[in-house]
C-alpha positions in Angstrom: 147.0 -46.6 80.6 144.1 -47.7 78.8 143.7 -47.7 75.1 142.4 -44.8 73.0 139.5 -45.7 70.8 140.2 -44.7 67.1 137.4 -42.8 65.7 136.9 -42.9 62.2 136.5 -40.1 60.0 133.2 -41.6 58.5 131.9 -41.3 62.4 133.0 -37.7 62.7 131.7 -36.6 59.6 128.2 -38.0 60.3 127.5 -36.9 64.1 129.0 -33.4 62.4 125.8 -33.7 59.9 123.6 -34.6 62.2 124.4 -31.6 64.5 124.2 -29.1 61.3 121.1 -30.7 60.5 119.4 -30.3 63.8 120.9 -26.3 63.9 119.0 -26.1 60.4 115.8 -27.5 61.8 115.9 -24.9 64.8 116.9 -22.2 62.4 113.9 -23.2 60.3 111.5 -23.7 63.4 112.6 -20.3 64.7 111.8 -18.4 60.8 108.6 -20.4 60.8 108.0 -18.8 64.3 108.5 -15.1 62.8 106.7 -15.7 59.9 103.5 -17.0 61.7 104.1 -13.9 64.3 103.9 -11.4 61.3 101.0 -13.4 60.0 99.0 -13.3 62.9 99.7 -9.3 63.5 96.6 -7.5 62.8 95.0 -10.4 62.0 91.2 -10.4 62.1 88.8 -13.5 62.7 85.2 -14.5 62.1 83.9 -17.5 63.4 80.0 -18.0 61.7 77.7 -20.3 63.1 74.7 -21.6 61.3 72.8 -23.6 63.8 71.9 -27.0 63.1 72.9 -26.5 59.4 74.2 -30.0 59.2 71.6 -33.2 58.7 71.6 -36.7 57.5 71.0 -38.0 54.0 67.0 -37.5 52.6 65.6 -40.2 50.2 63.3 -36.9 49.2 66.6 -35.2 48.2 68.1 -38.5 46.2 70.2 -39.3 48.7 71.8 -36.2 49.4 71.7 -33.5 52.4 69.8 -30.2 53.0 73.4 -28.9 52.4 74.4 -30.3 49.5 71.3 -29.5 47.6 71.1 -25.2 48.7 72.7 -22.8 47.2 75.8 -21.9 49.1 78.6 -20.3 47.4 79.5 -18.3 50.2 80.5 -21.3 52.2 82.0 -23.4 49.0 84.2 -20.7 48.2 85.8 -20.8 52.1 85.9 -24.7 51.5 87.5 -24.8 48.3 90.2 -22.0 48.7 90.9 -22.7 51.9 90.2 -26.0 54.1 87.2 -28.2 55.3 87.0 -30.8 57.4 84.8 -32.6 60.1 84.9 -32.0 64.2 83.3 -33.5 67.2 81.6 -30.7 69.0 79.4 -33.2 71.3 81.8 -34.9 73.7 80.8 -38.3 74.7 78.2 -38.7 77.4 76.8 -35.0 77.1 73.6 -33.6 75.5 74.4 -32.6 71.9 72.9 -29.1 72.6 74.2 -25.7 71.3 75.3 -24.9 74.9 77.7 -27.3 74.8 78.6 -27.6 71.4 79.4 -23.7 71.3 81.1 -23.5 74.7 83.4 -25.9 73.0 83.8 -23.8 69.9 84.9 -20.8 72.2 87.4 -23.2 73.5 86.8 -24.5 77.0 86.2 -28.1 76.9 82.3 -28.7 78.3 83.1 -32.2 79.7 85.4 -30.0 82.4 83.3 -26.6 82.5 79.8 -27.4 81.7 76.9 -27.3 84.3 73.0 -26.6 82.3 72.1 -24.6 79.9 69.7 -22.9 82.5 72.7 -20.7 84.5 74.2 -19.6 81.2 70.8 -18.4 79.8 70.5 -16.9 83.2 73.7 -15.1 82.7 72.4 -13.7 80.0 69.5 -11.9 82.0 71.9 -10.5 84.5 70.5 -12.9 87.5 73.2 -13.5 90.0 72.6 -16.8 91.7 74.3 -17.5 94.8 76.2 -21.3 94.8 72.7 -23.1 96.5 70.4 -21.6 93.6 69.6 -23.7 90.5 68.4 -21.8 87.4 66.5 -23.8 84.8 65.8 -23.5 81.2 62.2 -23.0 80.7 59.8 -23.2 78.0 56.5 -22.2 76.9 54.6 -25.6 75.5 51.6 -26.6 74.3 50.9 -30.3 75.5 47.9 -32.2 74.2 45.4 -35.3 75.1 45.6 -37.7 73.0 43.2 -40.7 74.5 45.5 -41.3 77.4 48.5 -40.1 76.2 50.2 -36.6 76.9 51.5 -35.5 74.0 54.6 -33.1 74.0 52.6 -31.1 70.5 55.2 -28.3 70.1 58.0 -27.1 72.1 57.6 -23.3 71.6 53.6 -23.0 71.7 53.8 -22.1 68.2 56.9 -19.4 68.3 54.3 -17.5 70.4 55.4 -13.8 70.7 57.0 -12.3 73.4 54.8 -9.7 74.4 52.1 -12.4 74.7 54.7 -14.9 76.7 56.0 -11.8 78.7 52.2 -11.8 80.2 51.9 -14.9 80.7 55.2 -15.1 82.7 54.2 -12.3 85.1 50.5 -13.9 85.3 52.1 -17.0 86.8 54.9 -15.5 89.2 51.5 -13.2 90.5 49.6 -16.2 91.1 52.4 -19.2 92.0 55.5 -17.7 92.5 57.3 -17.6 95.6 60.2 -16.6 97.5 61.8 -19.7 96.9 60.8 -20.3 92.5 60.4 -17.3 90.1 60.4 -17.5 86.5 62.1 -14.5 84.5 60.3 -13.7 81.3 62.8 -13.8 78.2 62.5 -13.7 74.5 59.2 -15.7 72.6 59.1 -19.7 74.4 62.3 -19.3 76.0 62.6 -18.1 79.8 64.6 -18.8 82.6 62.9 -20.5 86.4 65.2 -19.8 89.0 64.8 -22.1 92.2 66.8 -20.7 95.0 67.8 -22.7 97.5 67.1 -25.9 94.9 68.2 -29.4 93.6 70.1 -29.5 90.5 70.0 -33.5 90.9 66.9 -33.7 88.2 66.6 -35.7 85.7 64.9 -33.5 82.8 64.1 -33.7 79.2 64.5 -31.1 76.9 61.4 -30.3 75.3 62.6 -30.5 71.4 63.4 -33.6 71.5 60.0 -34.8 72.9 58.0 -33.3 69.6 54.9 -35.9 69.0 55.9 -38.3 71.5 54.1 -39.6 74.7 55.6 -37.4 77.6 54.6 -39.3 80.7 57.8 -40.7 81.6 59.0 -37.0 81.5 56.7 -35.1 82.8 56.3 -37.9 86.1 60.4 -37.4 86.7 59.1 -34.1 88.2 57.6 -36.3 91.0 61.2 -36.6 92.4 60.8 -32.8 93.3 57.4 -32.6 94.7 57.8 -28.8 95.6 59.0 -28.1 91.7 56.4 -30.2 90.4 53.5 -28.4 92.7 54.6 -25.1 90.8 54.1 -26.7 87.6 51.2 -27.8 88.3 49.5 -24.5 89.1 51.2 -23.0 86.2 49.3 -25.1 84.2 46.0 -24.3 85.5 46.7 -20.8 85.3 47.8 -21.2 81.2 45.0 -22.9 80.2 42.7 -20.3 81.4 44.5 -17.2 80.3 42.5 -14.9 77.7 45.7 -15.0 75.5 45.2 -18.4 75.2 41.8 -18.4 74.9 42.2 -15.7 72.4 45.3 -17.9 70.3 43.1 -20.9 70.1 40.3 -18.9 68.5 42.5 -17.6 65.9 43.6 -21.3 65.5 47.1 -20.6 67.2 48.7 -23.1 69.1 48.1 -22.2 72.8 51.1 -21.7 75.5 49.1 -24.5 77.8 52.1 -25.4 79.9 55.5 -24.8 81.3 58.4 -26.8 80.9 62.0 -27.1 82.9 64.7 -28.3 81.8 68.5 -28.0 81.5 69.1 -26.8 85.5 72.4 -25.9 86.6 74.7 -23.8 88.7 76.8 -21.2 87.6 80.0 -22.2 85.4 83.6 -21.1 85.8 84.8 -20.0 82.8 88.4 -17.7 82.1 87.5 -14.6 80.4 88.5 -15.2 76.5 90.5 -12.3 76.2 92.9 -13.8 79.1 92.7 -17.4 77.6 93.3 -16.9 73.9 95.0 -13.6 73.9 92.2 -12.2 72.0 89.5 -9.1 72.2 86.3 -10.9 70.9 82.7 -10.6 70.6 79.7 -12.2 70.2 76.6 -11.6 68.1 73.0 -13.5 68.3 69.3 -13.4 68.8 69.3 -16.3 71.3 70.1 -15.9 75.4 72.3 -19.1 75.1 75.3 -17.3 73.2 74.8 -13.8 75.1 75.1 -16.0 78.6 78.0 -17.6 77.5 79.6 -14.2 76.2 78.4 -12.4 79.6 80.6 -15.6 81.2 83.4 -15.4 79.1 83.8 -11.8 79.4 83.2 -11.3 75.5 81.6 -8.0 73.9 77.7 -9.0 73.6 75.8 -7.2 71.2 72.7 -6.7 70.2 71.2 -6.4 66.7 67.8 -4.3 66.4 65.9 -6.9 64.4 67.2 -10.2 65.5 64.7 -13.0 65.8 66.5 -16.5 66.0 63.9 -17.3 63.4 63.8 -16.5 59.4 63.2 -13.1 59.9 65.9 -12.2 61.4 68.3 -9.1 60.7 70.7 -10.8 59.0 72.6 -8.2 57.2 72.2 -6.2 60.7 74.3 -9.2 62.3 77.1 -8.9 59.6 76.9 -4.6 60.0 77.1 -4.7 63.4 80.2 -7.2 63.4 82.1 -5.5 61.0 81.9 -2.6 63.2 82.9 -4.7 65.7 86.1 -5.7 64.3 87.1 -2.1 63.9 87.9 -2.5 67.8 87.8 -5.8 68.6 90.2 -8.8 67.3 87.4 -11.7 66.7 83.4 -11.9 66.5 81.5 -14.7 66.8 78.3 -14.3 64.3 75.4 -17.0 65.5 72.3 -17.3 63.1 69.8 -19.8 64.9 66.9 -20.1 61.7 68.7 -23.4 60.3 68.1 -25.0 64.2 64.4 -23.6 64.6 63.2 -24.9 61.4 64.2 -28.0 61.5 63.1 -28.9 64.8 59.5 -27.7 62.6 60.7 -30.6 60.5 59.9 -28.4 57.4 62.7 -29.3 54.9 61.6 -26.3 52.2 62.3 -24.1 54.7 65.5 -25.6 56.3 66.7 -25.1 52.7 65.7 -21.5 52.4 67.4 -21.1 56.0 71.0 -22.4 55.0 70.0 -20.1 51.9 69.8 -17.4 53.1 73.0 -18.0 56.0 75.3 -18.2 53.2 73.4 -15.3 51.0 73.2 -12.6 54.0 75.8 -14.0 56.2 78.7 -15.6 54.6 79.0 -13.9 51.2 78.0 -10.3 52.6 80.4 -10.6 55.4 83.2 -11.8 52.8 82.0 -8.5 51.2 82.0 -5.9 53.8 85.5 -7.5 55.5 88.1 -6.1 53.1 86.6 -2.9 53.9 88.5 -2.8 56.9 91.3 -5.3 56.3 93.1 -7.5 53.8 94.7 -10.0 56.5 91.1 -11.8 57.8 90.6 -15.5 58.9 87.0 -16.9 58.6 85.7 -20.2 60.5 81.9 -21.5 59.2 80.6 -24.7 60.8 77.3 -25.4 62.7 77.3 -26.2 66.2 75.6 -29.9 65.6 73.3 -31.4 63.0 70.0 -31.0 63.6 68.3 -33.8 60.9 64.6 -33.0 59.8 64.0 -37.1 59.8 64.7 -36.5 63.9 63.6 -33.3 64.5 66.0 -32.9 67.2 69.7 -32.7 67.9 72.5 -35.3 66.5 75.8 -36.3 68.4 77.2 -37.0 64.8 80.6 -34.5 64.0 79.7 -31.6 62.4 81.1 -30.1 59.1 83.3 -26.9 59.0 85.5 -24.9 56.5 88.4 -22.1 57.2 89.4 -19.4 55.3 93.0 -17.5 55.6 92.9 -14.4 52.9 97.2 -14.5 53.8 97.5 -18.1 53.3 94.7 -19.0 50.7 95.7 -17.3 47.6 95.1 -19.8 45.1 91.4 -22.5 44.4 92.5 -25.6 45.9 89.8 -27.9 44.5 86.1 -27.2 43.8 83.9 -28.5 46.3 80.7 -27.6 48.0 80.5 -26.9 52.1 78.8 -30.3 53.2 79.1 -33.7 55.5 80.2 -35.6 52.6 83.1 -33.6 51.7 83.9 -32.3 55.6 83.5 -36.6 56.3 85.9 -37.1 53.7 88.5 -35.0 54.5 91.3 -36.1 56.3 91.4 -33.4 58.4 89.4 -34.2 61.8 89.4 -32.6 65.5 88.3 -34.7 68.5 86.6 -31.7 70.4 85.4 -27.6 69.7 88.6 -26.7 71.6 90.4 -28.4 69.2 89.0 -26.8 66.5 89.5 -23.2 67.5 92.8 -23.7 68.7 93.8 -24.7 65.3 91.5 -21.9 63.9 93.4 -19.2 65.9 96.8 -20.9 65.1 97.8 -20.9 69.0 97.2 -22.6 72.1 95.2 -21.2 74.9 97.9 -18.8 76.6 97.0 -20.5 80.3 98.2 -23.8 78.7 101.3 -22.0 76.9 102.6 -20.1 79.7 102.3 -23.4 82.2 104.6 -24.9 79.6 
């Protein structure tokens, strides 16, 4: 017989600490489990979206942001009771657009899912395309001579209005449509050209990020689809004689002088929310974009009387209607589009009074009206991307945000102001828009927990 190995009472005393302390860590991982369960019971969440809020430092600010310098305690209150940080809602390679930043917000990850901007927008309209039909994203322009250059002058003919764009739509499809390419007439400068039977294989430029640039190299990638370009082409001659142009340029109006496509896709596959995060949501905007993606992700859409996606908007309307909302529902998604629209204007006085009046009518009313209907809330502010003035277009550069938990957040943390430099400095970061909601909600998607 071999000899037994004497164990020493030292050894037996430690592995019989080591098991007590790993029963203490389940017993602790399991109370942690209940607590968070009662937490999230009757929880209510708000994510609000100011679009394009975010920027780059201004020299004519001393060196500070469009942020830093409004008035915002609204969003500083969030950031300094409860948490802020920084998140990259652009994923490399793809077109910082609010498509894809705020398909990532809602948590599906765009580099998997998305397809165009043009099939969600269509979404939004209702049009069914079959799998071989390409839908586009198209705008009302106003282009411009200037000696031999074409110059892209505004991207939304001057916010024209939509009963004048709604004419001008159904002028066109009368005179150049086909059975093959049909534009549907939206809301001011934004509609939607479907191409059935098309190519989705396009190269295109979206129009805001041509503003005051020579658009020859953009407007000649249409020559890769001769029978696209041919419809452009007659749509143009048909805008520049119309009497509502005629009639805008006389009143010294920018005229709708051209069309433009862009953004073409086919229909994403998206999981309905509800099934994915567990959660009844729904979605409130002015803009197609975010009632195509809701239509797609099976969220609640609805519709504000008095919502613009400009300065004018309905803003209190928004936060009304989504209170109501919550009554029945379990999160809303609140999407103001003025800070976006104004800076592509490159006005900086009125990107100011645009994040003014987000945190003024959006923020601090909804922090207002919520406790109305609940005491256990979570709220989520953040823009979708920066849109600097000095570019006039969209940035791939994370985007600030800040998150507050009326359960958890019962005491000022520090006194700081919702902006880049303090999200930048925090060492709180997500890689991706999933990311951040997932950590917003406190759970992961319920397709990825249940495969687990």
């Amino acid at each position: 017989m071999g000899r037994r190995k004497k164990v020493k009472t030292s050894e037996i005393q430690e592995e019989t600490q080591k098991a007590e302390l790993e029963r203490t860590k389940k017993s602790e991982k399991r109370e942690e489990k209940k607590l968070l369960t009662s937490l999230e019971e009757g929880m209510k969440y708000a994510i609000l979206i100011g679009d394009g809020m975010g920027d780059f430092i201004l020299k004519e600010l001393g060196g500070k942001t469009p942020l830093e310098v409004a008035i915002t305690p609204g969003m500083d209150f969030i950031a300094s009771w409860g948490e802020i940080g920084w998140c990259q809602t652009i994923p490399s390679g793809l077109h910082p657009g609010s498509d894809v930043a705020i398909m990532g917000l809602l948590g599906y990850p765009p580099e998997k899912k998305y397809t165009g901007r043009g099939p969600i927008e269509a979404a939004s309209k209702g049009i069914i395309l079959k799998p071989e039909d390409v839908a586009y994203r198209c705008n009302l322009v106003t282009l411009k001579f200037e000696g031999k250059d074409l110059i892209m002058e505004d991207y939304s003919a001057g916010h024209i209005s939509t009963e004048e764009a709604t004419e001008l739509i159904e002028t066109i499809n009368r005179y150049a449509g086909t059975d093959k390419m049909e534009i549907f007439p939206g809301k001011s400068y934004r509609h939607i050209l479907i191409w059935r039977g098309g190519s989705g294989g396009l190269t295109t430029y979206p129009p805001h990020d041509l503003l005051g640039k020579n658009i020859w190299f953009a407007f000649e990638a249409y020559n890769e689809e001769p029978y696209l370009k041919d419809f452009i082409i007659k749509a143009i001659g048909i805008l520049e004689k119309h009497p509502i142009n005629q009639r805008r340029k006389s009143q010294g109006k920018l005229p709708a002088n051209a069309i433009w496509p862009w953004g073409q896709g086919r229909t994403p596959e998206l999981e309905p929310f509800e099934k994915k995060w567990g959660l009844k949501g729904a979605a409130i905007s002015a803009v197609d974009l975010i009632k195509g993606l809701a239509i797609l992700t099976r969220l609640t859409f609805i519709e504000v009387p008095g919502a613009t996606g400009y300065l004018d908007t309905n803003y209190e309307g928004k936060v009304d209607y989504a209170i109501e909302a919550l009554k029945e529902h379990d999160l809303v998604l609140i999407h103001v589009e003025a800070p976006d629209e104004v800076s592509h204007e490159g006005s900086l006085e009125l990107k100011i009074k645009a994040i003014n009046e987000f945190d003024r009518r959006v923020v601090r009313y909804f922090l207002e009206r919520i406790v109305e209907i609940t005491d256990k809330y979570r709220i989520l502010v953040c823009c979708d991307h920066l849109t600097p003035i000095s570019i006039r277009t969209h940035s791939t550069k994370p985007v600030p945000w800040a998150i507050f938990d009326s359960v958890r957040n019962r005491e000022k943390r520090r006194e700081v102001n919702f902006c880049e430099k303090a999200a930048y400095n925090s060492s709180i970061f997500f890689k991706s828009g999933p990311e951040l909601l997932s950590y917003f909600l406190q759970r992961s998607p319920l397709d990825l927990t249940n495969s687990s």
